[in-house]
C-alpha positions in Angstrom: -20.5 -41.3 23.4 -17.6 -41.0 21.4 -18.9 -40.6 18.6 -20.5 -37.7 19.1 -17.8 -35.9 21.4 -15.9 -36.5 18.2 -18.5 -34.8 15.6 -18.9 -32.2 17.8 -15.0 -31.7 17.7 -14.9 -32.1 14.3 -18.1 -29.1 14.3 -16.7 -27.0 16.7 -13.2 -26.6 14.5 -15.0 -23.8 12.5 -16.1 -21.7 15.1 -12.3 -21.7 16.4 -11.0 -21.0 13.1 -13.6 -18.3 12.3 -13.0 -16.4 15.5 -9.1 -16.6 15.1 -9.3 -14.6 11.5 -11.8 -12.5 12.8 -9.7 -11.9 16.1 -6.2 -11.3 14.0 -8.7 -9.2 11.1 -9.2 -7.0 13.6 -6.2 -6.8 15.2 -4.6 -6.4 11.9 -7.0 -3.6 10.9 -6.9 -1.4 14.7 -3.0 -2.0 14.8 -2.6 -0.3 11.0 -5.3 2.3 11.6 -4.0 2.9 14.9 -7.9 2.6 16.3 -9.0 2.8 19.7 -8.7 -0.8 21.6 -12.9 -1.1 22.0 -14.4 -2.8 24.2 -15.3 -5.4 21.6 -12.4 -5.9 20.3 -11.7 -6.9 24.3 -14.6 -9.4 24.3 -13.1 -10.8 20.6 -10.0 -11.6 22.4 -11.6 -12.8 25.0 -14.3 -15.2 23.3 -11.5 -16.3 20.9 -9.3 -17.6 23.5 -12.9 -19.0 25.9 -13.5 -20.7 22.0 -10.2 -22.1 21.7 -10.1 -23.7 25.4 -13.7 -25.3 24.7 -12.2 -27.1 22.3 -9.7 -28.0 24.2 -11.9 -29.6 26.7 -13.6 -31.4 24.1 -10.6 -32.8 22.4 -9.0 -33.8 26.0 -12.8 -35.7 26.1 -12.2 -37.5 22.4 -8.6 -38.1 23.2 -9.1 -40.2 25.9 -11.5 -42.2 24.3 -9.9 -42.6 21.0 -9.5 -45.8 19.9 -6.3 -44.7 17.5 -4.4 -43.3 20.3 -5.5 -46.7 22.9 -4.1 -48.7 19.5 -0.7 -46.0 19.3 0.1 -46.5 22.9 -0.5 -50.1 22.9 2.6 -50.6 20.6 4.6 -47.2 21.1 8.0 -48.0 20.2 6.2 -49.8 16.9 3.5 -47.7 15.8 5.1 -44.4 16.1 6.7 -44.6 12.7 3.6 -45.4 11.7 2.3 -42.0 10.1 -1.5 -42.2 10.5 -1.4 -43.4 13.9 1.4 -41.4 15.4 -0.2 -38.5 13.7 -3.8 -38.4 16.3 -1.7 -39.9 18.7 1.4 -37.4 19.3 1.4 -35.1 16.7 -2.2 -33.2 16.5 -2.8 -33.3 21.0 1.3 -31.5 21.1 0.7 -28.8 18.5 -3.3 -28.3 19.7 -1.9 -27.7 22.8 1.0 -25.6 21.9 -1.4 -23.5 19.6 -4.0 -23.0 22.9 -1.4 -22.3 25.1 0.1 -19.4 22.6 -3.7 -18.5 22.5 -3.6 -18.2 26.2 -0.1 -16.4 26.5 -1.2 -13.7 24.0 -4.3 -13.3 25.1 -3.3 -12.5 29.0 -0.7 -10.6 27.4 -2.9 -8.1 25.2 -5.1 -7.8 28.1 -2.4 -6.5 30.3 -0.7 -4.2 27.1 -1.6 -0.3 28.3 -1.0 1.1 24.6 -4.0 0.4 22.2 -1.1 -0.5 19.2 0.5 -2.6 21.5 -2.5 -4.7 22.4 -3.5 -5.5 18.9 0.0 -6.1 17.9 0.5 -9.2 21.1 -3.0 -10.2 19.7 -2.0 -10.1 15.9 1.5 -11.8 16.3 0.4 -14.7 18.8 -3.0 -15.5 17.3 -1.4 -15.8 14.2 1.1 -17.5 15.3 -1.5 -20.1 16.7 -3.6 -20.2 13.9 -0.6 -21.5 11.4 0.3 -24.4 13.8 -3.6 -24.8 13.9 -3.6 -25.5 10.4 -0.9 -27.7 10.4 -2.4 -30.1 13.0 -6.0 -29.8 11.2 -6.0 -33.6 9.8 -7.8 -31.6 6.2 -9.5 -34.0 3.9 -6.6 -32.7 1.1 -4.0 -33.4 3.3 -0.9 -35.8 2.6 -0.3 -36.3 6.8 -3.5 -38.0 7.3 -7.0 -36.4 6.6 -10.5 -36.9 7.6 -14.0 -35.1 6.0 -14.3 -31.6 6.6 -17.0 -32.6 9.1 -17.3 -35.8 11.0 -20.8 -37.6 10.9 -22.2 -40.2 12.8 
């Protein structure tokens, strides 16, 4: 089961990252243009945060059955200089959950915004926000942190 909870994480990365440029494209593009707030750039918001918390769920799932994060807390006060390890094991589940929980906060925030500008501009600033320390905790194939493939297989 692991396994594939952890492909499908490793699958299901893209979709988040695709809907957070195409959530702050548009919020970039209606804030300078001074657009209407539509009502689908209100489901965009919405969808990119419901996208975001699916993930979560699923890497709450492959956290807890990690064997990496079972092996870091095993041997905390030893392994956590221990870059690799300390990496899945702290460092990617704090700022993946920092980065939802900005989703979140902008999100409830823009939705509660009665100026058009002003709703893009909460979306812009926290979604972009989230989406740097989403890259950041990404463990990319080129990375010098740690790195895995692209996309996990079985």
């Amino acid at each position: 089961m692991y396994s594939i909870v952890l492909v499908f994480h490793s699958i299901f990365r893209w979709l988040v990252l695709l809907s957070l440029v195409y959530a702050i494209f548009r919020a970039y593009n209606g804030y300078r243009r001074q657009t209407k707030f539509s009502c689908f750039d209100n489901k965009v918001r919405h969808w990119t945060a419901t996208i975001a918390h699916i993930q979560l769920t699923i890497g709450m799932l492959v956290y807890i059955k990690s064997p990496i994060v079972k092996y870091f807390f095993s041997d905390f006060k030893n392994l956590v200089s221990h870059w690799d390890v300390s990496f899945f094991g702290l460092f990617h589940f704090v700022l993946m959950i920092t980065a939802i929980v900005i989703i979140t906060i902008g999100s409830a925030k823009a939705k509660r915004k009665q100026l058009d500008a002003d709703k893009f501009k909460t979306i812009l600033v926290y979604f972009s926000i989230a989406l740097f320390i989403i890259f950041i905790a990404i463990p990319w194939p080129f990375s010098p942190l740690t790195n895995r493939p692209f996309i996990r297989t079985f």
